[in-house]
BALOBA-1460 file (C-alpha; in Angstrom, 3 decimals):
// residues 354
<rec num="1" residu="x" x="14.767" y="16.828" z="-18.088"/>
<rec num="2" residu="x" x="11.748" y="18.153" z="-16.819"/>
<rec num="3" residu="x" x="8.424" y="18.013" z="-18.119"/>
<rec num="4" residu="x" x="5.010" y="19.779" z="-17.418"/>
<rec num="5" residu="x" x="2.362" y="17.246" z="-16.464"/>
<rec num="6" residu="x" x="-0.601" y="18.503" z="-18.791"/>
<rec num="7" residu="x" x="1.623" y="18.911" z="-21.913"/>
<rec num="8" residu="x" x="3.283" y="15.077" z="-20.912"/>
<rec num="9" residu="x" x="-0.281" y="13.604" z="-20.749"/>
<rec num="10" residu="x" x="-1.666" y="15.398" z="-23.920"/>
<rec num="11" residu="x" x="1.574" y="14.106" z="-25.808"/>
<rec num="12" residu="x" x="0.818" y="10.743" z="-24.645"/>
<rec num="13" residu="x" x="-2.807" y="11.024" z="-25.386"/>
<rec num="14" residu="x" x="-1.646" y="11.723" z="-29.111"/>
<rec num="15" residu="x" x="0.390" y="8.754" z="-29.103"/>
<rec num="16" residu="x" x="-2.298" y="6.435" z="-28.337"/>
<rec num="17" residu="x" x="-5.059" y="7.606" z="-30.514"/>
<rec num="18" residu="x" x="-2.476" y="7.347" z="-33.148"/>
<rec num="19" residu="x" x="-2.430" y="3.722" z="-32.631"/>
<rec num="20" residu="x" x="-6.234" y="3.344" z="-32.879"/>
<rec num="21" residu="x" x="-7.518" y="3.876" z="-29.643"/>
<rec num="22" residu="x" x="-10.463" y="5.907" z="-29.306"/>
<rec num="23" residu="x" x="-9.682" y="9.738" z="-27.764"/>
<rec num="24" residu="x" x="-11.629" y="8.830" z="-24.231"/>
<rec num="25" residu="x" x="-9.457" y="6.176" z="-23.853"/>
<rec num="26" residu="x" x="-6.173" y="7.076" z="-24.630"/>
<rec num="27" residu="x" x="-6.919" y="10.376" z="-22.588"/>
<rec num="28" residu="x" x="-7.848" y="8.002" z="-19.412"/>
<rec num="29" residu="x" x="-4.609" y="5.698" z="-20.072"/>
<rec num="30" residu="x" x="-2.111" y="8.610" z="-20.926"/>
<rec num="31" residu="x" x="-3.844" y="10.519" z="-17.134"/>
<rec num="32" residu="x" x="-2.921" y="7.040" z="-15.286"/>
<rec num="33" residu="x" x="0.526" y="6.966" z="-16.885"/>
<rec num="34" residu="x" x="1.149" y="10.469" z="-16.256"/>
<rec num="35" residu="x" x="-0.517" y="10.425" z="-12.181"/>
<rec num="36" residu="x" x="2.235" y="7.538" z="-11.699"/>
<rec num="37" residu="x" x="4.762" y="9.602" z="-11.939"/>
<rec num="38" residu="x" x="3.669" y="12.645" z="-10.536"/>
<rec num="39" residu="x" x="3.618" y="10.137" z="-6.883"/>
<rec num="40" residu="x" x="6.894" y="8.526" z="-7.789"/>
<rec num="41" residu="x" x="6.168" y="5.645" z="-9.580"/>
<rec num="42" residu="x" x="8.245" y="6.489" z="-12.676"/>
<rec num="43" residu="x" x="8.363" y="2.385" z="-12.551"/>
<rec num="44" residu="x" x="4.407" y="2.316" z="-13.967"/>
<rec num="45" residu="x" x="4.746" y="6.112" z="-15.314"/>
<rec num="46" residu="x" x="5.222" y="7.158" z="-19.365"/>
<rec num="47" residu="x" x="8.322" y="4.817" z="-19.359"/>
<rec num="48" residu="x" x="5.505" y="2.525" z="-20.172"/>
<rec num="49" residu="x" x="4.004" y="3.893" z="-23.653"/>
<rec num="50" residu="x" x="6.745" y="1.840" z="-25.736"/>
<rec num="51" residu="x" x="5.584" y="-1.673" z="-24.114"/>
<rec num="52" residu="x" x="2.384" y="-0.247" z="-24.662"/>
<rec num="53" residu="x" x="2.736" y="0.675" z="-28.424"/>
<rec num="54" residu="x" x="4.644" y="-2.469" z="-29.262"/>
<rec num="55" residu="x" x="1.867" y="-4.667" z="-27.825"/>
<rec num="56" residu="x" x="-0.547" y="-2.744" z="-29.305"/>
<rec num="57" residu="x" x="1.061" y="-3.100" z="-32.241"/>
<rec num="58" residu="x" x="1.916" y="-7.406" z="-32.030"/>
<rec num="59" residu="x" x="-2.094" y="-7.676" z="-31.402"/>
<rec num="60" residu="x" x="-1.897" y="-8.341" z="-27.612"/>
<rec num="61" residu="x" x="-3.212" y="-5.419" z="-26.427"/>
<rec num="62" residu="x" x="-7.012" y="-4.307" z="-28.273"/>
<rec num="63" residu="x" x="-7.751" y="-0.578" z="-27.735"/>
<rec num="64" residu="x" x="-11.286" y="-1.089" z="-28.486"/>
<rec num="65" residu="x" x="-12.114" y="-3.528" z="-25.317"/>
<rec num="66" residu="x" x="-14.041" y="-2.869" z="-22.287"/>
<rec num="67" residu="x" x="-14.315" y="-4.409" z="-19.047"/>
<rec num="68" residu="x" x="-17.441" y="-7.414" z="-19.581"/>
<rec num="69" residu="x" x="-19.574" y="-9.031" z="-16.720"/>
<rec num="70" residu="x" x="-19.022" y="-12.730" z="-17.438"/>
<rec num="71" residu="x" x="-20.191" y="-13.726" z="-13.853"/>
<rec num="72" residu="x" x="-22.537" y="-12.484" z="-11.186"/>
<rec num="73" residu="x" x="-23.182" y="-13.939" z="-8.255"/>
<rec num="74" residu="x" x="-24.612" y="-10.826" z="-5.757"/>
<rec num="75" residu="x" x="-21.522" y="-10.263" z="-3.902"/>
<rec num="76" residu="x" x="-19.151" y="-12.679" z="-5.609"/>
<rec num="77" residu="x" x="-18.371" y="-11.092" z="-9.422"/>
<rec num="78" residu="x" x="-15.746" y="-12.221" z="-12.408"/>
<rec num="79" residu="x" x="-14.926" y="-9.228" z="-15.084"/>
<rec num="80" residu="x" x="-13.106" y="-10.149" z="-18.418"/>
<rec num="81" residu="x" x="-10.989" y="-6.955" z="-19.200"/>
<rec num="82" residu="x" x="-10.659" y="-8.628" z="-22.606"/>
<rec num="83" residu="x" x="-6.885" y="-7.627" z="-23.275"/>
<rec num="84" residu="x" x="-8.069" y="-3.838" z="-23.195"/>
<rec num="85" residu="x" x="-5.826" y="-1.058" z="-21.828"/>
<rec num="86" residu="x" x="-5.523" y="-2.197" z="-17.779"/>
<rec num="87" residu="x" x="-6.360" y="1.390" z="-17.316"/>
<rec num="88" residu="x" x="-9.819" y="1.330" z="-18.774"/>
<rec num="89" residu="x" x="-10.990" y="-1.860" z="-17.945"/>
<rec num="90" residu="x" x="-9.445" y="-1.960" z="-14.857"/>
<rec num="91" residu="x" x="-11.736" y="1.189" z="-13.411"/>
<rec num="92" residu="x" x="-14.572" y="-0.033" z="-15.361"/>
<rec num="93" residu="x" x="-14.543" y="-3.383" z="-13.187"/>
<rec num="94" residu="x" x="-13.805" y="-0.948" z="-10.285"/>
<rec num="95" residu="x" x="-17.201" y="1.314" z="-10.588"/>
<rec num="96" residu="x" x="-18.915" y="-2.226" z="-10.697"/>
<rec num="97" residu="x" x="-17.499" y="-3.259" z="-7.686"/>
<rec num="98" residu="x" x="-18.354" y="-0.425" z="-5.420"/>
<rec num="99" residu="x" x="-21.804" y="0.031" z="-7.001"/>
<rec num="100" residu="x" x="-22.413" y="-3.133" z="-6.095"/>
<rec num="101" residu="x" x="-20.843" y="-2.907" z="-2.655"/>
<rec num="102" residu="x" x="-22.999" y="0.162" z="-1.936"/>
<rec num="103" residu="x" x="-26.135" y="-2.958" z="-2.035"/>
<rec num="104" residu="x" x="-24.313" y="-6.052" z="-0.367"/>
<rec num="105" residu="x" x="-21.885" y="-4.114" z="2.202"/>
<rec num="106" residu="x" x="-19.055" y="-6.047" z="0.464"/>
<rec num="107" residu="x" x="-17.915" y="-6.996" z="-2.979"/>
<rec num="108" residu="x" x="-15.064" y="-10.132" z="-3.944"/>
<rec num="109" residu="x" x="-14.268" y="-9.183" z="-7.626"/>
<rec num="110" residu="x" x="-11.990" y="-11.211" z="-10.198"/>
<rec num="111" residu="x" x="-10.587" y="-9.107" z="-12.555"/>
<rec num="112" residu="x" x="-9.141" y="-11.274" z="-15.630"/>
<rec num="113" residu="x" x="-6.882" y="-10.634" z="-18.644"/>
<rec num="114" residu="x" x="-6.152" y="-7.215" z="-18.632"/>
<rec num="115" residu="x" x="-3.325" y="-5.440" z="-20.406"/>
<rec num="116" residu="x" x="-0.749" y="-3.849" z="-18.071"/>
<rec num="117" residu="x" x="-3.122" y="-2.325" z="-14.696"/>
<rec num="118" residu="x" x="-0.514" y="0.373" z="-14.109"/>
<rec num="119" residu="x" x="-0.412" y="1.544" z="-10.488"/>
<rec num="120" residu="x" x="-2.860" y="-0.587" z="-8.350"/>
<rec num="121" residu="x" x="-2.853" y="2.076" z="-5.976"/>
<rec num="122" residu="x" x="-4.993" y="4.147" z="-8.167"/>
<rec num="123" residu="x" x="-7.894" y="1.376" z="-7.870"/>
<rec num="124" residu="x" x="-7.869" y="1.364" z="-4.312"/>
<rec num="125" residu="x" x="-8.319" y="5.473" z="-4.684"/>
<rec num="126" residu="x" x="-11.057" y="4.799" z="-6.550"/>
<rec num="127" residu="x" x="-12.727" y="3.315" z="-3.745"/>
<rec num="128" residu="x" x="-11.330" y="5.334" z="-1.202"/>
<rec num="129" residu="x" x="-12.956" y="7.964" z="-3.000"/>
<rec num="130" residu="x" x="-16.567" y="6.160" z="-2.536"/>
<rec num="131" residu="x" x="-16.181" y="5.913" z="0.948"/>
<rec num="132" residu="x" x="-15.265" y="1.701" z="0.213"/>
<rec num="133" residu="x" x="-12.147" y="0.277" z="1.893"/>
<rec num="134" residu="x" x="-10.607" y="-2.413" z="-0.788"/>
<rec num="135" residu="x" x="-7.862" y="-4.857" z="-0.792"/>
<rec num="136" residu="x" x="-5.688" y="-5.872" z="-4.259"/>
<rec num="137" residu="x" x="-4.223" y="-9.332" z="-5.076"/>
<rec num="138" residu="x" x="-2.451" y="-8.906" z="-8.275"/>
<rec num="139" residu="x" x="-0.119" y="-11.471" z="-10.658"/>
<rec num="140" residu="x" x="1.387" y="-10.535" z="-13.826"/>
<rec num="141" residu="x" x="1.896" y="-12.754" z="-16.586"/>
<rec num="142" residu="x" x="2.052" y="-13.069" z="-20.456"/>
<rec num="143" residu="x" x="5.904" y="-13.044" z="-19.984"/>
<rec num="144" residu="x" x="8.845" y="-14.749" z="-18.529"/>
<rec num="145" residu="x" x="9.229" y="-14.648" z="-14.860"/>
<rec num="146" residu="x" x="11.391" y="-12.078" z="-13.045"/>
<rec num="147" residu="x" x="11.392" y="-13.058" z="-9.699"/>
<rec num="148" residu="x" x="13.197" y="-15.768" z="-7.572"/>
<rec num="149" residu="x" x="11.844" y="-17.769" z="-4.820"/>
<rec num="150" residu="x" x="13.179" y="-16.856" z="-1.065"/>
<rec num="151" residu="x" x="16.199" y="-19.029" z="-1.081"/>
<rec num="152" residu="x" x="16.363" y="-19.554" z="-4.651"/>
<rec num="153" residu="x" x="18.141" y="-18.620" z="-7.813"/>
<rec num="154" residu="x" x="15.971" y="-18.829" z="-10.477"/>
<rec num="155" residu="x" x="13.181" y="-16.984" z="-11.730"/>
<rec num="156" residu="x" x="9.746" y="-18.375" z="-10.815"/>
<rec num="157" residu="x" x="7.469" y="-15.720" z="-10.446"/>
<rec num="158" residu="x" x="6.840" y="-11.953" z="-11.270"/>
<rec num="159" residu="x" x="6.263" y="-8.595" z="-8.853"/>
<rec num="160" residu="x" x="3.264" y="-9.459" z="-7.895"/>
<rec num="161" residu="x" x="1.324" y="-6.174" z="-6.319"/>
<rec num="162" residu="x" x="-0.582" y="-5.867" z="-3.427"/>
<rec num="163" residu="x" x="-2.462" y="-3.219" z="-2.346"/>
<rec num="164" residu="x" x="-4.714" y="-1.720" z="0.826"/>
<rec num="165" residu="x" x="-6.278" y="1.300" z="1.036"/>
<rec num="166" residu="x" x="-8.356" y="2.820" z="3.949"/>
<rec num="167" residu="x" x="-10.576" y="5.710" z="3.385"/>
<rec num="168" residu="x" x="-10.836" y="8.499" z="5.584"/>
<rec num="169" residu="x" x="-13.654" y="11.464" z="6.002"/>
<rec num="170" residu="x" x="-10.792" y="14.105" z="7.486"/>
<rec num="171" residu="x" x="-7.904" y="13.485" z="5.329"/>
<rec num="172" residu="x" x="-6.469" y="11.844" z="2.511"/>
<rec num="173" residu="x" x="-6.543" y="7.962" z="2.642"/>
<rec num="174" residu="x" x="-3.968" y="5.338" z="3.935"/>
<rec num="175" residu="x" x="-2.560" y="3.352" z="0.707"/>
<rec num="176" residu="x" x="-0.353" y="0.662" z="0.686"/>
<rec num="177" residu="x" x="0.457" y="-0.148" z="-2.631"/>
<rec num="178" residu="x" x="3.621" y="-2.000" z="-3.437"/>
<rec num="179" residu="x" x="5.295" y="-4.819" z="-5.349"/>
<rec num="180" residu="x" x="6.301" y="-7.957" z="-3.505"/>
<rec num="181" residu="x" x="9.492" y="-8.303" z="-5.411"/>
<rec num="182" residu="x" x="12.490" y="-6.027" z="-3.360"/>
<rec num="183" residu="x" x="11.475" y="-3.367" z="-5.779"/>
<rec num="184" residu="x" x="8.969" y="-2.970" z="-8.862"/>
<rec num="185" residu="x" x="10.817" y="-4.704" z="-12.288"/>
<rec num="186" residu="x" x="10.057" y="-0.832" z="-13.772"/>
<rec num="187" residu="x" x="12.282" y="0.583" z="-11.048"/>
<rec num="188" residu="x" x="14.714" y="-1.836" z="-12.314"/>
<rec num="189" residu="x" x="14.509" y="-0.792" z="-15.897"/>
<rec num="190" residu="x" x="14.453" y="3.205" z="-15.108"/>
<rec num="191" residu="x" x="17.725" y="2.639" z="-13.132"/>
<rec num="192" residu="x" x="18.824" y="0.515" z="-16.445"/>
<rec num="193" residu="x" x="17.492" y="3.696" z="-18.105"/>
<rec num="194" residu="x" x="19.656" y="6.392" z="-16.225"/>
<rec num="195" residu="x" x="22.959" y="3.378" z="-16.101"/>
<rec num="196" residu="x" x="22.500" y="3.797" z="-12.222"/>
<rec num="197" residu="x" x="22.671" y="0.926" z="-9.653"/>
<rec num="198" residu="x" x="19.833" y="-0.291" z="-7.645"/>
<rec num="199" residu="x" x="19.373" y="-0.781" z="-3.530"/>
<rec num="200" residu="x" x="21.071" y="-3.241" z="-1.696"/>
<rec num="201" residu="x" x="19.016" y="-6.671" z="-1.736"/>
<rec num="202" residu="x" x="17.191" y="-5.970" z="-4.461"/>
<rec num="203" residu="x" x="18.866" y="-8.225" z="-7.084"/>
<rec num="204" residu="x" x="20.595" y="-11.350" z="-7.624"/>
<rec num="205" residu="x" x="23.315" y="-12.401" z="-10.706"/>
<rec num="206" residu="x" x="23.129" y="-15.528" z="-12.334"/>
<rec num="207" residu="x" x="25.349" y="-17.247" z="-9.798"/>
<rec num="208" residu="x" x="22.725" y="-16.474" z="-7.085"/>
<rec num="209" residu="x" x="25.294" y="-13.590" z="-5.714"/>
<rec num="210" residu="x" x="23.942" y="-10.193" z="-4.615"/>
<rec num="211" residu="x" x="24.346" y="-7.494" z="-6.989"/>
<rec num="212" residu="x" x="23.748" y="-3.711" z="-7.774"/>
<rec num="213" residu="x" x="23.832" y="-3.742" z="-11.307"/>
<rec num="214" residu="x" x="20.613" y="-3.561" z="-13.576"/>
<rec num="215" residu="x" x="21.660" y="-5.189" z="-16.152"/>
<rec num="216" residu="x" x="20.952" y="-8.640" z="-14.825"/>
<rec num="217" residu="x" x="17.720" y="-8.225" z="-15.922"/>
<rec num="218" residu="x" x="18.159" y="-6.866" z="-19.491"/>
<rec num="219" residu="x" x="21.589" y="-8.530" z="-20.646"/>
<rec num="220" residu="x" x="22.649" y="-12.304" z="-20.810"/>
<rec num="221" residu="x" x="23.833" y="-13.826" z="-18.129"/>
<rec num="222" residu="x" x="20.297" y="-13.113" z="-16.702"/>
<rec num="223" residu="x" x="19.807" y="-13.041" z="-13.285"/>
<rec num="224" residu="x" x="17.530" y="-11.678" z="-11.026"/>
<rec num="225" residu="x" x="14.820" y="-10.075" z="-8.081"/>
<rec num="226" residu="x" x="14.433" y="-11.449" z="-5.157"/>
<rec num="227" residu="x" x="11.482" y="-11.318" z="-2.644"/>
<rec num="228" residu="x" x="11.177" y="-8.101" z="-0.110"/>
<rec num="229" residu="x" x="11.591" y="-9.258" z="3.319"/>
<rec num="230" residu="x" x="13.540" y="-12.815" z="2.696"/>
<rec num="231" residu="x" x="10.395" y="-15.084" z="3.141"/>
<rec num="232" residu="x" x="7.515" y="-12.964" z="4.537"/>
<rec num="233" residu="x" x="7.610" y="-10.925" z="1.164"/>
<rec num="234" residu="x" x="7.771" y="-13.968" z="-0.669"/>
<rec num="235" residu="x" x="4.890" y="-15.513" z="1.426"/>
<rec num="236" residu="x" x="2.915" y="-12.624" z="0.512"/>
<rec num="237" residu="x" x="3.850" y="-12.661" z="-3.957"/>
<rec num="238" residu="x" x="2.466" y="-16.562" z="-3.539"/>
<rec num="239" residu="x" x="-0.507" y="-15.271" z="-2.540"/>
<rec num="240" residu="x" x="-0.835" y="-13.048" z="-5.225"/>
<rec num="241" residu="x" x="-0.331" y="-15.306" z="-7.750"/>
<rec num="242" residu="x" x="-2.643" y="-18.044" z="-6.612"/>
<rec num="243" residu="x" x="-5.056" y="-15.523" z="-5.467"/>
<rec num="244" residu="x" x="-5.110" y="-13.056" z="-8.391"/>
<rec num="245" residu="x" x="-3.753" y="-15.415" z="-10.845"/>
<rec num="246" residu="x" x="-5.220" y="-18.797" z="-9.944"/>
<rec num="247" residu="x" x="-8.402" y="-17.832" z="-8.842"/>
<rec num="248" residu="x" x="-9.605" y="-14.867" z="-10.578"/>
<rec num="249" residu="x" x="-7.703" y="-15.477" z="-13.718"/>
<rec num="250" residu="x" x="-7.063" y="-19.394" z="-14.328"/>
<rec num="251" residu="x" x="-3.749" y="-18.277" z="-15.364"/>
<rec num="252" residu="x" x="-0.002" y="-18.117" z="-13.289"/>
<rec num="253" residu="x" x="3.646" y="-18.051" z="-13.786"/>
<rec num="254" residu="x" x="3.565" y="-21.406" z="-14.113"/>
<rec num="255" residu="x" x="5.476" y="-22.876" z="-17.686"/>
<rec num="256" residu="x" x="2.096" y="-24.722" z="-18.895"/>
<rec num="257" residu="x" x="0.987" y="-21.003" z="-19.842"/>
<rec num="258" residu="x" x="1.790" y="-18.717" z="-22.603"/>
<rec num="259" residu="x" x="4.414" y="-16.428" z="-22.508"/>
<rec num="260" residu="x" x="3.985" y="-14.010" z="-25.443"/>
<rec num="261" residu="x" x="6.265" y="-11.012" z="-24.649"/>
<rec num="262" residu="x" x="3.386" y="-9.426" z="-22.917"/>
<rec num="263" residu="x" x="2.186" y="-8.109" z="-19.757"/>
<rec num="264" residu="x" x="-1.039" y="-9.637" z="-18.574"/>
<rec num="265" residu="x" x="-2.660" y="-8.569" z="-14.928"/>
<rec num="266" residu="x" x="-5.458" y="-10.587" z="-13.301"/>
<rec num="267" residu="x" x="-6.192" y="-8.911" z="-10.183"/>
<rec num="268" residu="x" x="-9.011" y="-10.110" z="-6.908"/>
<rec num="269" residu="x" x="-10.239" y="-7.040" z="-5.247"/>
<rec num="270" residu="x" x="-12.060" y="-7.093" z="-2.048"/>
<rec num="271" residu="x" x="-14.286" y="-4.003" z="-1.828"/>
<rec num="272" residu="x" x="-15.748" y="-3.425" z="1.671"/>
<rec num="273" residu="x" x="-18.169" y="-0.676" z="2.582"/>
<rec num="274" residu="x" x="-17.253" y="0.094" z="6.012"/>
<rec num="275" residu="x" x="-20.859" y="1.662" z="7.082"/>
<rec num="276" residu="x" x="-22.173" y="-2.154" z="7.065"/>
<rec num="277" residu="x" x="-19.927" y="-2.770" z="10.286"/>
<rec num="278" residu="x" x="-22.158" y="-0.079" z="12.323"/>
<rec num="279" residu="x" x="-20.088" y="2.604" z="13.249"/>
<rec num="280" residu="x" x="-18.804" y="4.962" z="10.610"/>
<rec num="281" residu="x" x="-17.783" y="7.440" z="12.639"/>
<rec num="282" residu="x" x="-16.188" y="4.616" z="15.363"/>
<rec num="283" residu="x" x="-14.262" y="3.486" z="12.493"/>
<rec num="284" residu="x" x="-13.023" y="6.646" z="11.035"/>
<rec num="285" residu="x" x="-12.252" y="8.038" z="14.776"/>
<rec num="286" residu="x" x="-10.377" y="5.369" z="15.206"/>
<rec num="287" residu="x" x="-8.391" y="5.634" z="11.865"/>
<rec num="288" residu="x" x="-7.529" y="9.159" z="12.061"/>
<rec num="289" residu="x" x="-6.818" y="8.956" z="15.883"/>
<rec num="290" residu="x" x="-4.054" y="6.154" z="14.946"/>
<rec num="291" residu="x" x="-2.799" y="8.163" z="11.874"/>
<rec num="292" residu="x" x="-2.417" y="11.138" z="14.543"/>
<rec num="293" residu="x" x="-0.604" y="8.763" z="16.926"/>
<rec num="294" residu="x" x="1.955" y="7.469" z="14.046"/>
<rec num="295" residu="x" x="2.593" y="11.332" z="12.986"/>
<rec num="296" residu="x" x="3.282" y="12.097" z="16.202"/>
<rec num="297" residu="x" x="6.345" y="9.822" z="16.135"/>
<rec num="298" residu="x" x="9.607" y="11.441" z="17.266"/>
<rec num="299" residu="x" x="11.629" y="10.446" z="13.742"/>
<rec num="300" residu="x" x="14.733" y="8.668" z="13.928"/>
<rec num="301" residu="x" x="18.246" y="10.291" z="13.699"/>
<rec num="302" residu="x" x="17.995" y="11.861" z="9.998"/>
<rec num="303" residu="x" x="14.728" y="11.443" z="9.206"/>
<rec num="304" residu="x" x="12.356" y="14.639" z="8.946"/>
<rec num="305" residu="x" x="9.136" y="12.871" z="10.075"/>
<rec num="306" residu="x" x="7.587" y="9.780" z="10.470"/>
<rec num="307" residu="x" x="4.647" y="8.684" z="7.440"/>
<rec num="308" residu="x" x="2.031" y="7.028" z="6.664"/>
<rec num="309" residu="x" x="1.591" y="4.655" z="4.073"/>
<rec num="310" residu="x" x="0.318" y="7.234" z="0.946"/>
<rec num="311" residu="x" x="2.373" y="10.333" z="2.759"/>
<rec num="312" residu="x" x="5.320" y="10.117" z="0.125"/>
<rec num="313" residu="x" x="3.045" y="9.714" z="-3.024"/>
<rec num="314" residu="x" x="1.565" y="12.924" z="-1.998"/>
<rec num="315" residu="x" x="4.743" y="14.693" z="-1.496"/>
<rec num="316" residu="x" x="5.914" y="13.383" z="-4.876"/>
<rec num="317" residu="x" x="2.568" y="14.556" z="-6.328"/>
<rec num="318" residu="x" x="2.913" y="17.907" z="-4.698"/>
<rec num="319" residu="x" x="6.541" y="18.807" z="-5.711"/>
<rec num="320" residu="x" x="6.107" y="17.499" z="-9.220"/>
<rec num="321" residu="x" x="3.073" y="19.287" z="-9.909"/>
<rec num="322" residu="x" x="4.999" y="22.338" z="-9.319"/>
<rec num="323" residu="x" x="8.138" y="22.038" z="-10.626"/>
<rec num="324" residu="x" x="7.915" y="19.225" z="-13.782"/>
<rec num="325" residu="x" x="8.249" y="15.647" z="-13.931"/>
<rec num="326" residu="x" x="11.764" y="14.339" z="-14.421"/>
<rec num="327" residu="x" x="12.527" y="12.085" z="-17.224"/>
<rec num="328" residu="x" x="15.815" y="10.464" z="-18.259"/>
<rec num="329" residu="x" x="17.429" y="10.818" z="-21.394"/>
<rec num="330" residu="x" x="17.271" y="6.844" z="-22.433"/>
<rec num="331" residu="x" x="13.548" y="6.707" z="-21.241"/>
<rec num="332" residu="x" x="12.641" y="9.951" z="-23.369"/>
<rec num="333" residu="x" x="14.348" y="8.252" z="-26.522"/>
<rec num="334" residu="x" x="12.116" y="5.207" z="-25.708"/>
<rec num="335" residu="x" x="9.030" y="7.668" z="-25.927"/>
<rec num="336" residu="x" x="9.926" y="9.972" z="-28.857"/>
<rec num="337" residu="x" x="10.744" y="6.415" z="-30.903"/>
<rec num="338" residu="x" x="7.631" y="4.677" z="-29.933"/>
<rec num="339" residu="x" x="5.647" y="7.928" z="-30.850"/>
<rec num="340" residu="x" x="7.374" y="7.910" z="-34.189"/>
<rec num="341" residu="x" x="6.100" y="4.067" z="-34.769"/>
<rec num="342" residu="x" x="3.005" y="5.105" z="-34.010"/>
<rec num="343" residu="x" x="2.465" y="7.541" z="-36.513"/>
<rec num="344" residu="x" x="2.368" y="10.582" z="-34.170"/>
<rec num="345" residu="x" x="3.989" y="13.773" z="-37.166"/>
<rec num="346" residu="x" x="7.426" y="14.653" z="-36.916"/>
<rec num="347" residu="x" x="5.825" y="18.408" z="-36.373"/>
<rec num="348" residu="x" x="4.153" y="16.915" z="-33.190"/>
<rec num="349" residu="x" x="6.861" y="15.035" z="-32.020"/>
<rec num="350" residu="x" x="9.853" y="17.542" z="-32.709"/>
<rec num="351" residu="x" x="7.302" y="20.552" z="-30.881"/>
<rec num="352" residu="x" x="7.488" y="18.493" z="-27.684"/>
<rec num="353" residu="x" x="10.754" y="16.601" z="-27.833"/>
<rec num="354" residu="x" x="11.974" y="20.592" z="-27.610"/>
């Protein structure tokens, strides 16, 4: 089915203010949710609302919270999100971070216990959008692990996202933002959703054998995803998790921590004003001359053209926007039943779920 994106997010919206959260709030969370999957992340999109709603509901997410100061040191800062919506808290810390880069030139932030971030992409737009170039180290945690090691067979760690984004004064910016599992865990769960397989090399069964199937990670025997890029992908999700998690939030993957049935980010974000290198102009000369130069690629037999890092998302964004989002039947059930639990009328619910 397809679904237009201002009547998705207002549904959404009604959802989470019937939960508790205040109407600014569940507005900004239910636009996040709803931008995801107009760029093709269906894996951090609306599928989302019934985690949401059921930690909402067990007390580990608080719809009141806001993103607190709890350390300050110039250009070295720690924010508490407090267990609020990601969302919120998570672009609360952001604003801090390139207000303060606009004084020092550049900005290390730890960003600590927030609910579920959502797309980490949309952070590093944020600061693209100030002119600030910014790098993401993310963990995720409150839950079991999902990932394996390279090499290994069990579970040991979780996607882990990283992210880069480059600004640019011409043109849209460069944004790498991806998981450093094979694929995102909520690309796993939509194919689950749709009883589709998944990518070659994506996931592993319980024997340690390559397999297709999605239900190695939602049905006993469990297996599951492995690394992108054998070891180099793997390299990088360490990172992540003693950068984001050990450093900024005192908490990883590791067993001595709680695992609630949750999903708990702690992010470190590197926000760098680029004007306190010099050359602006060099810089962004430079950037769009080598975007050019990439473009310019002759593609490879049956490929239309060669992108960027950010080019799809667009595309997504601009063929969505037109024509609906696409939702699946099991992933719509999910949202209609979590609306239900949280109080939303059956009036409301049965005037969209036409």
């Amino acid at each position: 089915m397809l679904i237009d994106q201002t009547r998705l997010t207002d549904f959404v919206r009604r959802i989470f203010t019937s939960v508790g959260a205040a109407d600014d709030k569940a507005a900004k969370v239910a636009r996040h949710l709803v931008a995801a999957n107009l760029k093709g992340h269906d894996s951090h999109g609306v599928g989302m609302v019934p985690a949401y709603v059921g930690n909402i509901r067990a007390g580990h997410l608080d719809v009141e919270a806001e993103a607190e100061l709890v350390r300050d040191r110039g250009a070295v800062m720690l924010v508490d999100g407090r267990f609020g919506f990601g969302q919120v808290v998570g672009s609360q810390a952001t604003e801090m971070a390139i207000e303060r880069a606009r004084e020092t030139g550049m900005v290390c932030m730890g960003v600590r216990n927030c609910h579920h971030l959502g797309r980490i992409g949309s952070y590093g737009e944020q600061c693209a959008e100030a002119g600030m170039v910014s790098i993401h180290f993310v963990n995720v945690v409150g839950h079991g692990p999902l990932v394996s090691p390279f090499a290994g067979r069990e579970r040991r760690m979780s996607t882990n996202p990283f992210c880069c984004v480059v600004p640019r004064t011409d043109g849209p910016p460069v944004v790498l933002d991806m998981a450093t599992s094979a694929i995102a865990q909520g690309k796993v769960r939509v194919a689950y959703m749709k009883e589709v397989e998944v990518p070659d090399g994506a996931l592993i069964d319980h024997a340690g054998k390559p397999t297709n199937d999605p239900k190695v990670m939602f049905e006993e025997p469990f297996g599951s995803l492995g690394p992108f890029g054998a070891h180099k992908g793997y390299g990088l999700a360490v990172m992540c998790e003693l950068l984001g998690g050990g450093l900024a939030g005192e908490w990883t993957a590791q067993p001595d921590r709680p695992r609630e049935n949750t999903i708990v980010n702690h992010m470190l974000m590197l926000v760098l004003d680029p004007a306190a290198f010099g050359s602006l102009e060099g810089f962004q000369q430079e950037v769009t001359a080598m975007v050019d130069y990439l473009h310019s690629t002759t593609p490879a037999e049956g490929v239309d053209r060669v992108r960027v890092p950010g080019d799809p998302e667009r595309e997504s964004l601009e063929e969505r926007s037109r024509d609906g989002i696409p939702i699946d039947e099991n992933s719509w059930k999910g949202i209609l039943k979590a609306a239900e639990v949280a109080g939303v009328s059956d009036a409301e619910i049965a005037a969209l779920g036409a």
